[in-house]
N, C-alpha and C positions, 0 to 999 in steps of 0.2 A: 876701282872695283865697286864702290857700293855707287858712283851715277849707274854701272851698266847693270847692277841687284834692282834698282829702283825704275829702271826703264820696263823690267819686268814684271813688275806688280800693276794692276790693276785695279783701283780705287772704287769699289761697285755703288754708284748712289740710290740706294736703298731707300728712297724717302717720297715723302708721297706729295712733297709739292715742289715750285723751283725754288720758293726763300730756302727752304731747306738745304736745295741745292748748292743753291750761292753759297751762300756760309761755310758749305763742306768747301768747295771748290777756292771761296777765299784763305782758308786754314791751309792748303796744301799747295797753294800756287808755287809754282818753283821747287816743289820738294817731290813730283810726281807729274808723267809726262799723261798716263793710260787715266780714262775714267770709264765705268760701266754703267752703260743709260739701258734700264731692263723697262717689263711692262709698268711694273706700278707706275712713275715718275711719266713713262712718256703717252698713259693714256688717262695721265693727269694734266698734265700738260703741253702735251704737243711737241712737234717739232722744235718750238723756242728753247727747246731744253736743251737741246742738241747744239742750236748756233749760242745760247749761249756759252757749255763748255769750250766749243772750240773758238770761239772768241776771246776767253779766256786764258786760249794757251794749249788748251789738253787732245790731247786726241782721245777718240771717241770708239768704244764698241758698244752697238746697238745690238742688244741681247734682246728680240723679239721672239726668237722662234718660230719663225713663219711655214706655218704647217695649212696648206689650202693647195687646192687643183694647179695645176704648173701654171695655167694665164695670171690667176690672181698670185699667185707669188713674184710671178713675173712683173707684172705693174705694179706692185711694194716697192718690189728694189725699185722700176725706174725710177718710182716715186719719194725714197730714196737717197737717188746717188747724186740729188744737186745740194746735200744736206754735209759734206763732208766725211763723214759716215769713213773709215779705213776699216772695221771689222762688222761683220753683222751675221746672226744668229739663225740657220733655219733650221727645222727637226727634222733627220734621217727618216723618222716613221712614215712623211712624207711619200717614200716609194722611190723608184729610179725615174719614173717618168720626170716627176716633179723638181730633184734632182738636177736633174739632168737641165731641167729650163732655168733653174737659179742659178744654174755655174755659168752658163751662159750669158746668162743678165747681168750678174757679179762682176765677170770679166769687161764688161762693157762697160760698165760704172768703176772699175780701176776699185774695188771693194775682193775683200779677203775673206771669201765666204766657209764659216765654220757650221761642221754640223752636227746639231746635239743628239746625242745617244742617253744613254738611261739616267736619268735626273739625281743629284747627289742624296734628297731626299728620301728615294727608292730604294728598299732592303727587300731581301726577297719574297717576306709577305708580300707586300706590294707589286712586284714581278708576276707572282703566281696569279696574284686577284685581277691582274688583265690579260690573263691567260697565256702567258709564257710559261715555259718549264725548267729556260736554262737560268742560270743564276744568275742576278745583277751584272757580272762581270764579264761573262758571255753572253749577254745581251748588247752593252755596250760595246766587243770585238766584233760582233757581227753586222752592225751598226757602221762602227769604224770600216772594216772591210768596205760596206756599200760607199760609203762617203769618199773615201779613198779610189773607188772605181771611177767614178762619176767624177773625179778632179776638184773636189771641194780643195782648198787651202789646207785645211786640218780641220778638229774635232775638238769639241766642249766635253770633258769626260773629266769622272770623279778621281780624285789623287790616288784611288787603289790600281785604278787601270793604266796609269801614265806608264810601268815597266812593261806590262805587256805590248800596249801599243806601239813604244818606242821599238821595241825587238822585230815587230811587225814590218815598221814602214821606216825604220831609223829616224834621220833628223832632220828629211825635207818634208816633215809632214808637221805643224802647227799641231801642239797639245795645251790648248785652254786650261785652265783647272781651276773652277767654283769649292767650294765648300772646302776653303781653306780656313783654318785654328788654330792660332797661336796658343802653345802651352799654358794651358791653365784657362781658359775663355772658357763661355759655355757653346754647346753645339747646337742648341738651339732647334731648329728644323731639318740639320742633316745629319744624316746618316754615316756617311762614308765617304770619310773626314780623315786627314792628315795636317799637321803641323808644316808653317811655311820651310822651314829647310829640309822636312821630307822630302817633300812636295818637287823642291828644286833639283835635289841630290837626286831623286827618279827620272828627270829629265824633264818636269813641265816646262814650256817655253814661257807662260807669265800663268802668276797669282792673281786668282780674283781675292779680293778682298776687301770687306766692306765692312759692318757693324764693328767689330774687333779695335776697327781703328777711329771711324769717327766719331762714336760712342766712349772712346777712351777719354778721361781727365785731360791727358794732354796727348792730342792725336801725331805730334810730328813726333813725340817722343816714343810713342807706341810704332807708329814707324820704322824711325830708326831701330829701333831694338829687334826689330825684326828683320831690316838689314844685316844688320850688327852679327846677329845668329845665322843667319843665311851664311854670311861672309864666312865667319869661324867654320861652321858645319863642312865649307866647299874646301877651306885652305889646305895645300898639300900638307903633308904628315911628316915632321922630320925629325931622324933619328939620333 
């Protein structure tokens, strides 16, 4: 149970150089399969960031967000898919067109393409101020919908939307989930936020999670304990 807890979680390296990297990546070697390479780190350093974790060991989601006209997303990926690369990140806002030539690109490069809907950040001040009306959460189903037409893999959505989405598209649909907090952390820049065995018990497929753990005193410990709690939160109930 807790190897197949821990194939779910995803390790987000939040750091703004690769030594930083390294050191996360040497602390966790063998205790974690998933690692998340977002903008900060990889437009700090490039692609080496990437062969290095999977040289490593880890497999890799390239959280970019690739939000640009369908050709130039299109040449992202190919450019890309000779990087090892198994998950990668483009924004729904995007439009169908755009869409529609990533899935296509994705499937060519054997990459599992997810698409971001409303940012964990995002409460609905922030909704309103770019001119939406429906709420954070129906922005993200709406999102999810397009994504889901257009044959994306799944969707990057905040832990409040994982029950709705799931009831949408059941369990062949990939549910990312960033802006995860263990009990008692601080939330720092998001919003709408859930605890990792919420998170899991709603049905997200993997945890991002990043600061919480490798900012912790001792990071495999913090870890574990949040396996530990997954594990308990999921066990059947007996009378």
């Amino acid at each position: 149970m807790a190897l197949a807890v821990k194939e779910k979680i995803i390790l987000a390296l939040d750091v703004p150089n690769r030594r930083q990297a390294g050191e996360i990546l040497c602390k966790f070697h063998g205790q974690i399969s998933w690692v998340k390479i977002g903008l900060q780190l990889f437009c700090a350093e490039g692609p080496k960031v990437v062969r290095d974790a999977r040289e490593s060991g880890f497999r890799v989601f390239l959280d970019l967000k690739l939000h640009d006209i369908p050709n130039t997303v299109t040449n992202a990926i190919q450019a890309i898919s000779n990087l090892g690369v198994e998950m990668l990140t483009v924004h729904c806002l995007g439009g169908p067109s755009m869409l529609d030539a990533a899935v296509s690109a994705a499937k060519e490069a054997n990459i599992a393409l997810l698409g971001v809907t409303c940012l964990t950040s995002m409460d609905e001040n922030e909704t309103r101020a770019i001119g939406y009306t429906a709420s954070p959460t129906n922005v993200c189903l709406n999102l999810a919908k397009l994504a889901n037409m257009f044959g994306l893999s799944g969707i990057v959505a905040s832990p409040l939307e994982i029950r709705p989405i799931r009831h949408l598209f059941g369990d062949n649909f990939l549910i990312v989930t960033p802006g995860i907090r263990p009990k008692g952390s601080s939330l720092a820049d998001q919003k709408r936020t859930l605890d990792p065995a919420s998170a899991f018990q709603a049905g997200s497929d993997y945890l991002v999670i990043g600061r919480p753990l490798y900012t912790a005193p001792d990071p495999v410990a913090a870890l574990n304990a949040i396996v530990k709690d997954i594990e308990q939160s999921t066990k059947p109930q007996t009378y």
